[in-house]
Residue frames as a rotation matrix with the C-alpha (Angstrom) as fourth column:
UNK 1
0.912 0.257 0.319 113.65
0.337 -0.026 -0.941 103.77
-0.233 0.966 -0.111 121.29
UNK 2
0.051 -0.973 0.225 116.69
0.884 0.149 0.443 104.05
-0.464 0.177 0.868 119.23
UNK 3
0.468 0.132 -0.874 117.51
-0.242 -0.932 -0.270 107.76
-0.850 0.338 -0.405 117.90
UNK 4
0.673 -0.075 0.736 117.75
0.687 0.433 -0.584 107.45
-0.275 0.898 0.343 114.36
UNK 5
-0.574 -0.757 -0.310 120.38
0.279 -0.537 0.796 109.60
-0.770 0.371 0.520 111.92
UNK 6
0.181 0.499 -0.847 119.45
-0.717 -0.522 -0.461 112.34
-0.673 0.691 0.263 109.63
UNK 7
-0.568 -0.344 -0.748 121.21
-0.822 0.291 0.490 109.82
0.049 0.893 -0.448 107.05
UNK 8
-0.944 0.277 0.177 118.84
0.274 0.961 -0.043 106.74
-0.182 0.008 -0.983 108.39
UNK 9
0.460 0.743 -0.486 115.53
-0.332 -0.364 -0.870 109.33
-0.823 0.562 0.079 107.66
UNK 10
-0.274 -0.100 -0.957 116.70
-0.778 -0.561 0.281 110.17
-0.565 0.822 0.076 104.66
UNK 11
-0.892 -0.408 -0.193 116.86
-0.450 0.773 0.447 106.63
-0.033 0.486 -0.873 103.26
UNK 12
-0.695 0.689 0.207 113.97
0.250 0.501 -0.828 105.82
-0.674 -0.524 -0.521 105.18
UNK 13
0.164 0.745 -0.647 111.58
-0.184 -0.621 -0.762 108.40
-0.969 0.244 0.035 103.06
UNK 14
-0.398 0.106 0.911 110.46
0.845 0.429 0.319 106.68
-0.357 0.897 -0.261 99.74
UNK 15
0.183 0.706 0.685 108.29
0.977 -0.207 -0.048 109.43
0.108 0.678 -0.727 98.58
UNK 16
-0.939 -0.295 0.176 107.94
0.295 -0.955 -0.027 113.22
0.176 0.027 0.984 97.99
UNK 17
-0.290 0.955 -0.064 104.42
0.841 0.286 0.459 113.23
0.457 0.079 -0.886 99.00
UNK 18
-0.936 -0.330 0.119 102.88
0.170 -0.724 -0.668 116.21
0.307 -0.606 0.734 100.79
UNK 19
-0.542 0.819 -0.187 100.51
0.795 0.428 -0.431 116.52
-0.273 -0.382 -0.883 103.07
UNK 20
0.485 0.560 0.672 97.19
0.458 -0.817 0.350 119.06
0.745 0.138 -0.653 102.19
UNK 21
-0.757 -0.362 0.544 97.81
-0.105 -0.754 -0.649 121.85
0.645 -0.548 0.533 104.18
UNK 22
-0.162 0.521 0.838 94.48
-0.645 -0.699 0.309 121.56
0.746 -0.491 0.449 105.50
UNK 23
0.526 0.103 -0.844 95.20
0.225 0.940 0.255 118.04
0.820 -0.324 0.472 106.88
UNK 24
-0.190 -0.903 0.385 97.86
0.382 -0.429 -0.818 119.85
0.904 -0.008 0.427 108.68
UNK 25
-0.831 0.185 0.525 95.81
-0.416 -0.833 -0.365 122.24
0.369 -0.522 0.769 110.43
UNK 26
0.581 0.812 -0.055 92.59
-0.476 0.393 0.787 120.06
0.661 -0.431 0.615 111.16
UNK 27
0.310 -0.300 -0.902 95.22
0.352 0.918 -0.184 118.03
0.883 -0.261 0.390 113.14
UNK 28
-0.461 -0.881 0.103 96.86
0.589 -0.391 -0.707 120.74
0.664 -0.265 0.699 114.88
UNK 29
-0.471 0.646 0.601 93.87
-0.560 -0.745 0.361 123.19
0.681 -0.166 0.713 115.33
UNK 30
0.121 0.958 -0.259 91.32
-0.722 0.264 0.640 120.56
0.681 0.110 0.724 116.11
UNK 31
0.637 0.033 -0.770 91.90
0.021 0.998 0.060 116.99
0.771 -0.055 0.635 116.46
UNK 32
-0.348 -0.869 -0.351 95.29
0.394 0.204 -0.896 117.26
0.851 -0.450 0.272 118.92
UNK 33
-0.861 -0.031 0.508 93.97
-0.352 -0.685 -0.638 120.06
0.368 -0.728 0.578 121.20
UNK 34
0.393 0.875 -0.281 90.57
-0.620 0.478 0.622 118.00
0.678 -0.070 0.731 121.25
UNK 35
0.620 -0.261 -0.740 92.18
0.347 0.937 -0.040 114.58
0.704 -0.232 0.671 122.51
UNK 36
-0.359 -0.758 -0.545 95.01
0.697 0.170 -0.696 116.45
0.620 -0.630 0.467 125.17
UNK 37
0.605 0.598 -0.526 92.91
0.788 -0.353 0.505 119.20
0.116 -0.720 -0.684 126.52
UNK 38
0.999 0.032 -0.010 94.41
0.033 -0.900 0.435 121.40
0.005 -0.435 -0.900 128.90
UNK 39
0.283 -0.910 0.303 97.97
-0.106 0.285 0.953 119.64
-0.953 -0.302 -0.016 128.50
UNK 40
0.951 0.105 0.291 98.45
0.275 0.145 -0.951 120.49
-0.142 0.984 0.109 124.92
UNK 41
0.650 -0.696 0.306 100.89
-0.566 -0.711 -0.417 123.27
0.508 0.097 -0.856 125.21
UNK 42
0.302 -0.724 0.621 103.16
-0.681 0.292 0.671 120.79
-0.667 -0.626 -0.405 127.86
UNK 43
0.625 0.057 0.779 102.70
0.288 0.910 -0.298 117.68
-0.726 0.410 0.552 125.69
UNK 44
0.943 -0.007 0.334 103.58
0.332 -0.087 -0.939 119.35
0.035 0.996 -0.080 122.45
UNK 45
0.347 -0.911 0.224 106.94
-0.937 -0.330 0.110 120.83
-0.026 -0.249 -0.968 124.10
UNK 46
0.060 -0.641 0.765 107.99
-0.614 0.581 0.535 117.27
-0.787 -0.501 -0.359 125.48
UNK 47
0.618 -0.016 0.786 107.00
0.408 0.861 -0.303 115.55
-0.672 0.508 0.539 122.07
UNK 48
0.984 -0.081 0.162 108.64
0.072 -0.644 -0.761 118.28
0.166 0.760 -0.628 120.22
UNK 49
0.609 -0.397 0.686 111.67
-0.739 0.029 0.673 117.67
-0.287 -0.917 -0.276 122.63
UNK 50
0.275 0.103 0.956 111.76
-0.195 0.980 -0.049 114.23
-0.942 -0.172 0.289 122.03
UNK 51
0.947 0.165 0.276 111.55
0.282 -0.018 -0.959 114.46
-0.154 0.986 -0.064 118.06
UNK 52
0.879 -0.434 0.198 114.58
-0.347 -0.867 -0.358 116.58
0.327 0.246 -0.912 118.37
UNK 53
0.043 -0.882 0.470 116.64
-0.821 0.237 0.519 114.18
-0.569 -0.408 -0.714 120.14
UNK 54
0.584 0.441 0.681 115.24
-0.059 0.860 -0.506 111.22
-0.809 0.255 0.529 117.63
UNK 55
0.676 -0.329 0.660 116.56
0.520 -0.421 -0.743 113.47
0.522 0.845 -0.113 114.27
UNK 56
0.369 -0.669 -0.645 119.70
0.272 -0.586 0.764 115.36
-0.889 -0.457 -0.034 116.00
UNK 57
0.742 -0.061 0.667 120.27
0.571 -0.464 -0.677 118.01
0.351 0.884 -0.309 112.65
UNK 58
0.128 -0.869 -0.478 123.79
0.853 -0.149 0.500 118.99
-0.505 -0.472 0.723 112.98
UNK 59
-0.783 -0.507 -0.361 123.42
0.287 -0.809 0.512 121.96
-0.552 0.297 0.779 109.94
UNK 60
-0.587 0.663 -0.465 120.80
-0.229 -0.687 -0.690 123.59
-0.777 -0.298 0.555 107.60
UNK 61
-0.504 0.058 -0.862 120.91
-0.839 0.206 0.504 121.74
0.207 0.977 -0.055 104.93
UNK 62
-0.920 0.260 -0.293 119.88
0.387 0.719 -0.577 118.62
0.061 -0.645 -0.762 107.54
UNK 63
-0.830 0.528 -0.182 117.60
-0.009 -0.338 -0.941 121.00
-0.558 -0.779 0.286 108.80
UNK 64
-0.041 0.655 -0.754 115.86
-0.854 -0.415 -0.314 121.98
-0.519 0.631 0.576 105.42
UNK 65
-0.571 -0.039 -0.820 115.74
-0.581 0.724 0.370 118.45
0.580 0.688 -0.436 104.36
UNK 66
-0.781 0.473 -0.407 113.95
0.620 0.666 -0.415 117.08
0.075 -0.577 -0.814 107.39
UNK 67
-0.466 0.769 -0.438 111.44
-0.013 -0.501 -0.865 119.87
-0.885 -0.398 0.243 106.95
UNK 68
-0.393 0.443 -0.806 110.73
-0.886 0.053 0.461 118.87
0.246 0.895 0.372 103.34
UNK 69
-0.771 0.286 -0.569 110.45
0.206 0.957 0.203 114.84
0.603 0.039 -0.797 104.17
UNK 70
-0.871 0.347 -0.347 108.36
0.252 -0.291 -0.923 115.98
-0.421 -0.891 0.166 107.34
UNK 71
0.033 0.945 0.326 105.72
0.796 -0.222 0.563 117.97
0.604 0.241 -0.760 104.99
UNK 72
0.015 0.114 -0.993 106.21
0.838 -0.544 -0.049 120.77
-0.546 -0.832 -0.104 107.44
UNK 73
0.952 0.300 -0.060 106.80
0.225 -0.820 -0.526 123.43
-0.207 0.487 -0.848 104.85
UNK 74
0.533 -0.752 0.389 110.19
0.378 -0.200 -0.904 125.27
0.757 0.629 0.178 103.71
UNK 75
0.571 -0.388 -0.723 113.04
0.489 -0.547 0.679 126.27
-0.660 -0.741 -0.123 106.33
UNK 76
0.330 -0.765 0.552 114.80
0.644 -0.245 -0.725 129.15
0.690 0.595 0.412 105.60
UNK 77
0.102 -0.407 -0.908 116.78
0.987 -0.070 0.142 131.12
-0.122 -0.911 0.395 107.62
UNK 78
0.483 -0.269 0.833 116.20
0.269 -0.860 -0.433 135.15
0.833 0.433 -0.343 107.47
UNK 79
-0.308 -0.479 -0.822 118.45
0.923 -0.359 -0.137 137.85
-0.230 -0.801 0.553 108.44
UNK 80
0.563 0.826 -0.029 117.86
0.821 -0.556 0.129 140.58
0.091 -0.096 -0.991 109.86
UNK 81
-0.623 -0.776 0.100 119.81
0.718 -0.618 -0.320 144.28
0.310 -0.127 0.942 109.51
C-alpha cells in the first residue's frame, strides 16, 4: 500500500460528518476486543503503527486536522507548569 499525504487525506474527506460517540465505543469496547481476543493490545499497537506511517503529520495543525476528519475527537496540546 501506498502511504498517502496529509494533503491527499485532506482532499480525500468530502464531509464533516461525525461519528456518535457511542458508535465509537461499541467498536472499541466491544466489537474489536470480541473479534481479536487475547491479541488486541498487540494488534492495536501494529495497526496504530501502521496508520502512522500511512498519514506521516509533520506539525499540529496536520495533527489537529487528521483528528477532526478521523472523528476521533479534538487534539490539543496541554502544558504543564
Amino acid at each position: 500500500m501506498k502511504p498517502a499525504s496529509t494533503q491527499t487525506f485532506q482532499k480525500e474527506a468530502k464531509t464533516d460528518q461525525l461519528v456518535p460517540l457511542f458508535a465509537y465505543e461499541l467498536l472499541r469496547d466491544i466489537l474489536i476486543p470480541e473479534m481479536l481476543g487475547n491479541d488486541t493490545d498487540e494488534i492495536s499497537y501494529w495497526v496504530g503503527k501502521h496508520i502512522a506511517r500511512t498519514f506521516p503529520l509533520l506539525s499540529n495543525e496536520e495533527i489537529s486536522s487528521f483528528f477532526k476528519e478521523a472523528a476521533w475527537g479534538r487534539f490539543r496540546i496541554s502544558r504543564t507548569e
